[in-house]
C-alpha positions in Angstrom: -64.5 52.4 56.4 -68.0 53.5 57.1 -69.7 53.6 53.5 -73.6 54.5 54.1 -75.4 57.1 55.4 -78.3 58.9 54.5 -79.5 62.0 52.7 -81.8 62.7 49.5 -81.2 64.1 46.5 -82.9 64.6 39.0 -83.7 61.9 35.3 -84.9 62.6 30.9 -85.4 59.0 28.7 -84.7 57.9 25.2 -84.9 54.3 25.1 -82.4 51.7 24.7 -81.5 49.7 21.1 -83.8 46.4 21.0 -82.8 44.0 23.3 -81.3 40.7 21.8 -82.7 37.7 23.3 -80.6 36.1 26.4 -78.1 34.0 25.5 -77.9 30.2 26.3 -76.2 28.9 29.5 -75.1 25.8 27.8 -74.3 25.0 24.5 -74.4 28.4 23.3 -72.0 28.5 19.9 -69.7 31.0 19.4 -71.3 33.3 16.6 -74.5 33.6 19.1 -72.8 34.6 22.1 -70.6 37.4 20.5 -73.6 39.0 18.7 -74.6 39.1 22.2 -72.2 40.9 23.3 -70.9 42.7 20.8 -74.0 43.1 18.7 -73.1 46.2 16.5 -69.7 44.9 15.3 -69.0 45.1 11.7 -67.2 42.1 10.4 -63.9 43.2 8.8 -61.7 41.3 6.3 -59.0 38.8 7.9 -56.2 40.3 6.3 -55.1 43.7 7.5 -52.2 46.5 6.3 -51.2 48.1 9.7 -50.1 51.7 9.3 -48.4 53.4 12.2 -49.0 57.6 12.6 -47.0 59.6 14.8 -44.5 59.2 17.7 -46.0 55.1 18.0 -44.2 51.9 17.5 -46.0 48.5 18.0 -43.1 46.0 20.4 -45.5 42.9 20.6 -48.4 41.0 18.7 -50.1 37.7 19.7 -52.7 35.6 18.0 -54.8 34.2 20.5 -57.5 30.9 19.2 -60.6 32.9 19.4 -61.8 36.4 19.6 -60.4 38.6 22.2 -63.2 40.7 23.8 -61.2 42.2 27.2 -57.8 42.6 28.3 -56.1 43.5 31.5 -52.0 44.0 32.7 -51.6 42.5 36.4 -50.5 44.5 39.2 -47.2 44.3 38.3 -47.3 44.5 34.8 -45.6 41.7 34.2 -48.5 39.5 32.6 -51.5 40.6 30.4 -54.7 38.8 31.1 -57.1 38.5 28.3 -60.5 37.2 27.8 -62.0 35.6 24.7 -65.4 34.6 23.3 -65.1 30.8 24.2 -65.0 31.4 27.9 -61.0 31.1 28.6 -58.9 34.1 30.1 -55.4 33.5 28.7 -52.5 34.9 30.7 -49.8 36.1 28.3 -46.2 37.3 29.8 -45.9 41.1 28.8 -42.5 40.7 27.9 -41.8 37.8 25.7 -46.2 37.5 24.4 -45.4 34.0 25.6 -49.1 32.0 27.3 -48.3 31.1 30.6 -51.7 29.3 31.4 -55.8 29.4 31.2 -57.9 30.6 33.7 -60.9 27.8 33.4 -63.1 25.5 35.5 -65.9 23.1 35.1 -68.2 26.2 35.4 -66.4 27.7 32.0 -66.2 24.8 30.7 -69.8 23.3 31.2 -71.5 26.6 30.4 -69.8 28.4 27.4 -70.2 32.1 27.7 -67.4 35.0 26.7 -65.5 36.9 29.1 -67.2 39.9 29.0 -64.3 42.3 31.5 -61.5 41.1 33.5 -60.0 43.7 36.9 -58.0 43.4 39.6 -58.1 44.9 42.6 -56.3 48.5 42.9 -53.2 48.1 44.7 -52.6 49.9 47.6 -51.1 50.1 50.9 -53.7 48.5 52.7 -54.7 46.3 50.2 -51.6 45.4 48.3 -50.3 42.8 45.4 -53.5 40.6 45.4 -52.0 38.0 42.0 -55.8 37.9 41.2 -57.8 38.7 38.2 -61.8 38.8 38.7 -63.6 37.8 35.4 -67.0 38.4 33.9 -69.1 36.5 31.7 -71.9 36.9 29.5 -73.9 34.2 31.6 -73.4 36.0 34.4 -70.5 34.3 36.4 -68.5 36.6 38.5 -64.9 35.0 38.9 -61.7 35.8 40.9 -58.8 33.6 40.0 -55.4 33.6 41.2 -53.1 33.3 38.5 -49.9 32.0 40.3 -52.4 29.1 41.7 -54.4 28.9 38.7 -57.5 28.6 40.6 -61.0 30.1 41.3 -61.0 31.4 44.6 -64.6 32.2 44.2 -67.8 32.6 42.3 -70.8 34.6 42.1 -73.6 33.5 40.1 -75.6 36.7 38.3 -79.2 35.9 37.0 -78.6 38.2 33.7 -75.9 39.0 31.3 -72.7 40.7 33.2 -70.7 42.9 31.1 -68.6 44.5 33.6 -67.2 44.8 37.1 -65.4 48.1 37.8 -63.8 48.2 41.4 -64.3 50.7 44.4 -60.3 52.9 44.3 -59.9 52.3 48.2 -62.0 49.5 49.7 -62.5 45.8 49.0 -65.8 46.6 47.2 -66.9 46.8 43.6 -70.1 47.1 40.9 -71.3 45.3 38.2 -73.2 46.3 35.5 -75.2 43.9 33.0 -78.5 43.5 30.6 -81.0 44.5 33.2 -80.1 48.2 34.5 -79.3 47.5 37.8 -76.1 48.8 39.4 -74.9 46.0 41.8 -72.6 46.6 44.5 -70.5 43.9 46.5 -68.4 43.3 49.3 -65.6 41.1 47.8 -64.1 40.0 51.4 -68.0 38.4 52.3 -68.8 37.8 48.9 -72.4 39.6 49.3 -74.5 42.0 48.0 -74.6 45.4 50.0 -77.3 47.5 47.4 -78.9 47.8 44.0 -78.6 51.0 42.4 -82.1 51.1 39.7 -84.2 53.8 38.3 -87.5 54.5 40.4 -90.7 53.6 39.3 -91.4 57.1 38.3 -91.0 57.1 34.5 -91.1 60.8 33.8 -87.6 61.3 35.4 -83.9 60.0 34.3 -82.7 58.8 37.6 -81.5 55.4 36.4 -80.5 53.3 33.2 -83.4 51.7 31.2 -81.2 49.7 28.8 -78.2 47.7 28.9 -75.5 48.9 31.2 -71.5 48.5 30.0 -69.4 51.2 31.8 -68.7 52.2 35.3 -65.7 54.3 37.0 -65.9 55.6 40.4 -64.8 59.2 41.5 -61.2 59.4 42.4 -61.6 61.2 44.8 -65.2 60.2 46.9 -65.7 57.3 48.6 -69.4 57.1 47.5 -69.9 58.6 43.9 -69.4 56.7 40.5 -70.7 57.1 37.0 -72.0 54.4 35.0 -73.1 54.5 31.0 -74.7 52.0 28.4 -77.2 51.8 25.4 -80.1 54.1 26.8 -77.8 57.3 26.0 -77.2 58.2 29.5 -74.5 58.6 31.4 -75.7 58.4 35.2 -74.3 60.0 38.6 -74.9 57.9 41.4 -74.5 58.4 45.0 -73.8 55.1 46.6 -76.1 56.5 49.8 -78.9 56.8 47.7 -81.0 54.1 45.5 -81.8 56.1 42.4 -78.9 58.3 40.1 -78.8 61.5 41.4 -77.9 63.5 37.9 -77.7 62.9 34.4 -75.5 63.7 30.7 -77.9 62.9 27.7 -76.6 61.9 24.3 -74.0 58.9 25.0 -74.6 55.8 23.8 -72.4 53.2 25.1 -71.1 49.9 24.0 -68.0 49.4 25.9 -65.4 50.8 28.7 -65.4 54.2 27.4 -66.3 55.7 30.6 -63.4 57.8 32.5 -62.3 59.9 34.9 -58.8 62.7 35.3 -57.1 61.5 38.7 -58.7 65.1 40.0 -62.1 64.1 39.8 -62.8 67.9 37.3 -63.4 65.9 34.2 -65.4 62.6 32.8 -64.1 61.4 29.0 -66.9 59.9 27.2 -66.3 57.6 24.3 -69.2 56.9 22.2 -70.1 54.1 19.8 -71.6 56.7 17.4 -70.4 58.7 14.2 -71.1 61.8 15.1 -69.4 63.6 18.7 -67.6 59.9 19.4 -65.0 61.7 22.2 -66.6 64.6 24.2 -65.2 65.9 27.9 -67.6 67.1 30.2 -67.1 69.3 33.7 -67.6 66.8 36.9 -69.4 69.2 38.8 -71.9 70.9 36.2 -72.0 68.0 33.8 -71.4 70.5 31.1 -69.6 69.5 28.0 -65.7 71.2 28.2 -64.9 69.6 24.5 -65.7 67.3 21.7 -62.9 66.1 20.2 -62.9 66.2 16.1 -62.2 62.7 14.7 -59.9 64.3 12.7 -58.8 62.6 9.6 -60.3 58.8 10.7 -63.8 59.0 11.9 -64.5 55.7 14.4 -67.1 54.7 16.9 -65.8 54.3 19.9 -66.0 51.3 22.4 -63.3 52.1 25.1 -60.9 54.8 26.5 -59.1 56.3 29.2 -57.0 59.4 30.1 -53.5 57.9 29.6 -52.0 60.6 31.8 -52.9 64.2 32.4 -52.0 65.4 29.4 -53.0 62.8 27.1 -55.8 60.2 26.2 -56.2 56.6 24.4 -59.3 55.4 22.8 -59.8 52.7 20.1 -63.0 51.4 17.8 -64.4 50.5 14.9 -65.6 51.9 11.3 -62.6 52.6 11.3 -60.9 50.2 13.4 -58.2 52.6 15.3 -56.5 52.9 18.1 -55.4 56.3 18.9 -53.3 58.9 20.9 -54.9 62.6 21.9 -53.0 65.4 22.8 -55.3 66.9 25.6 -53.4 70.5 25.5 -54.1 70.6 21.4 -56.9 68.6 21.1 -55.4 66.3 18.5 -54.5 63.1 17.6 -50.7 63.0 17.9 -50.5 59.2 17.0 -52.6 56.0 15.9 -52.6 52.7 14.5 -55.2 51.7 11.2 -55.7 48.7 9.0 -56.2 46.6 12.1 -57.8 43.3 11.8 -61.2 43.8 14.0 -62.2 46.3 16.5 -60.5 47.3 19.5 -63.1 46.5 21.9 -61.0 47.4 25.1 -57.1 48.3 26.2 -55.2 49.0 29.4 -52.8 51.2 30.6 -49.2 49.6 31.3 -46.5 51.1 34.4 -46.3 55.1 34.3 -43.1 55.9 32.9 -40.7 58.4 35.2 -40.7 62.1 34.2 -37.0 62.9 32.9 -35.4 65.6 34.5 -35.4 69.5 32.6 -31.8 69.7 31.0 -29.0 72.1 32.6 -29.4 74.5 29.9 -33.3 75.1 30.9 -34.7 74.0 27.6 -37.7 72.8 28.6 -39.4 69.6 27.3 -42.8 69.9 25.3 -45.5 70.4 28.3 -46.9 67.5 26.8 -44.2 64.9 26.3 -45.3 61.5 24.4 -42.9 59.7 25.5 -44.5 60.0 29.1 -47.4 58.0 27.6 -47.5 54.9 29.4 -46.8 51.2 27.5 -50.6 49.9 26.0 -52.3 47.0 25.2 -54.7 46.8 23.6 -56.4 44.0 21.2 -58.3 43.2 17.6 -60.1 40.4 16.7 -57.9 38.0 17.5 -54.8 39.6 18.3 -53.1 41.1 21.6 -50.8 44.2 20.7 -48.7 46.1 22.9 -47.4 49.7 22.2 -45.1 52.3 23.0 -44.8 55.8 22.0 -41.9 57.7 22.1 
């Protein structure tokens, strides 16, 4: 599929937070490297008093060894990958929480550095089951391992701090995103580097990220548009035919996945790591906002969520650490989870659960149905939880 063409085609700036120095390569100790990465976390107490809210029940925990900074089901949902501070992505089965092996090489080993995202390739009918998941890390390692072979199938060496990788919806391609602004796209079948998407040199215009960069989702719908979002405020448009972003939303600042989305490319979610206007939707097309979505009784900064289905949406934070359930059609949270044990710095969605037909007697279902919600995981501090609502 022909990606590139050409074509031309706006940019505002608040600076970013102060940058933290780089971390080390080798020998960096744990409590370094995750103030790194997750350098606005508030420590919370070990103990913890879950409380369930709403339609919500909670059908597996695991303790992992370290802090848990990523997590991600495999294609077929039947193992949970999940990435910790000490460099090891741990592959859980979904069903029993049981480990079924660690994803690590000299390269981890030699050069301890947190996972910083784990993806797999979206499944479809040209590019099916793949039994990969492609790792980040905070030293700037770019990883695809399969898990049934337990071994790297290759790396890419980064010369900055990669927090992410967010993969094109159709071709073997994908971006990450790091300390240093740029927008990197790849070609995963040669393994190289097709373009950098970066601001200009023009400083008087928003038309690229001048901090720290930790969320990117590509349009559902277009082959060559995706959004990205980070610590400078911004979230950016970008058109992959063009080296600068093409539009802007002001008033985001990012710390996590909380970039997303609808599967009909109208709306983007926005979750913010900030106490006031956290969850906003905006229009696609005008980048106007549609919504902000009222913390309701829990307020929480935000580090990650997604639309869940079309009706409803997932996020989870910290201050309070929460993990919660919105009902898109009354803008409300329907259920959540408090008194975890840390933050919920990221989740992922589990298999879509089949619509149940309308009874005889035409007494409708609820337009929107919980019980539709997909299974979650999601993790905090050290644990892996998986939920269900119903």
């Amino acid at each position: 599929m022909a990606l590139f063409d050409n074509t031309p085609i706006e940019r505002k700036a608040t600076p970013g937070p102060l940058m933290p120095k780089e971390v080390n390569e080798v020998g960096t100790s744990e409590s370094d490297t995750e103030k790194q990465f997750t350098s606005s976390v508030k420590k919370t107490p070990k103990e913890s008093n879950l409380n369930q809210e709403g339609r919500i029940s909670i059908i597996s925990q695991v303790e992992g060894p370290k802090e848990a900074l990523c997590i991600k089901y495999n294609e077929d949902f039947d193992y949970i990958g999940v990435g910790y501070n000490d460099g090891v992505i741990r592959v859980y089965q979904s069903t029993t929480g049981k480990e079924a092996l660690q994803l690590s090489d000299d390269d981890v080993k030699n050069k301890r550095s947190p996972v910083t995202s784990i993806k797999h390739r979206p499944v479809s009918k040209v590019y099916p089951v793949t039994n990969c998941f492609t790792g980040t890390y905070a030293n700037g390692f770019i990883k695809c391992w399969n898990y049934n072979l337990n071994q790297c199938l290759y790396s890419i060496k980064e010369k900055r701090q990669t927090f992410g990788l967010t993969y094109h919806p159709r071709v073997p391609k994908f971006v990450t995103y790091g300390d240093d602004s740029r927008i990197c796209f790849y070609d995963e079948e040669s393994k190289t580097m097709e373009r950098v998407l970066l601001p200009s040199d023009n400083p008087t215009i928003h038309d690229g990220h001048t901090s720290r960069v930790f969320a990117a989702c590509f349009h559902p719908r277009n082959n060559y548009e995706l959004i990205t979002g980070g610590w400078d405020d911004l979230i950016h448009y970008w058109d992959l035919r063009q080296p600068h972003a093409i539009r802007h939303i002001s008033g985001i600042h990012m710390c996590g996945e909380g970039l997303d989305i609808n599967m009909r490319g109208t709306e983007i979610l926005a979750c913010a790591f900030q106490p006031s206007d956290p969850l906003q939707i905006f229009d696609y097309a005008s980048a106007k906002r549609v919504s902000c979505i009222e913390p309701d009784i829990y307020a929480c900064r935000l580090y990650c969520g997604r639309y869940a289905s079309k009706d409803f949406i997932v996020s989870g934070g910290t201050d309070q650490n929460l993990f919660r359930v919105i009902d898109m059609q009354t803008i409300t949270t329907v259920a959540n989870i408090t008194g975890l044990p840390g933050a919920v710095y990221a989740l992922d969605l589990g298999p879509v659960k089949k619509k149940v037909e309308k009874p005889k007697d035409h007494s409708a279902r609820p337009k929107s149905d919980i019980s539709l919600v997909p299974k979650i995981a999601f993790i905090s501090a050290k644990k892996v939880f998986q939920i269900e609502c119903y």
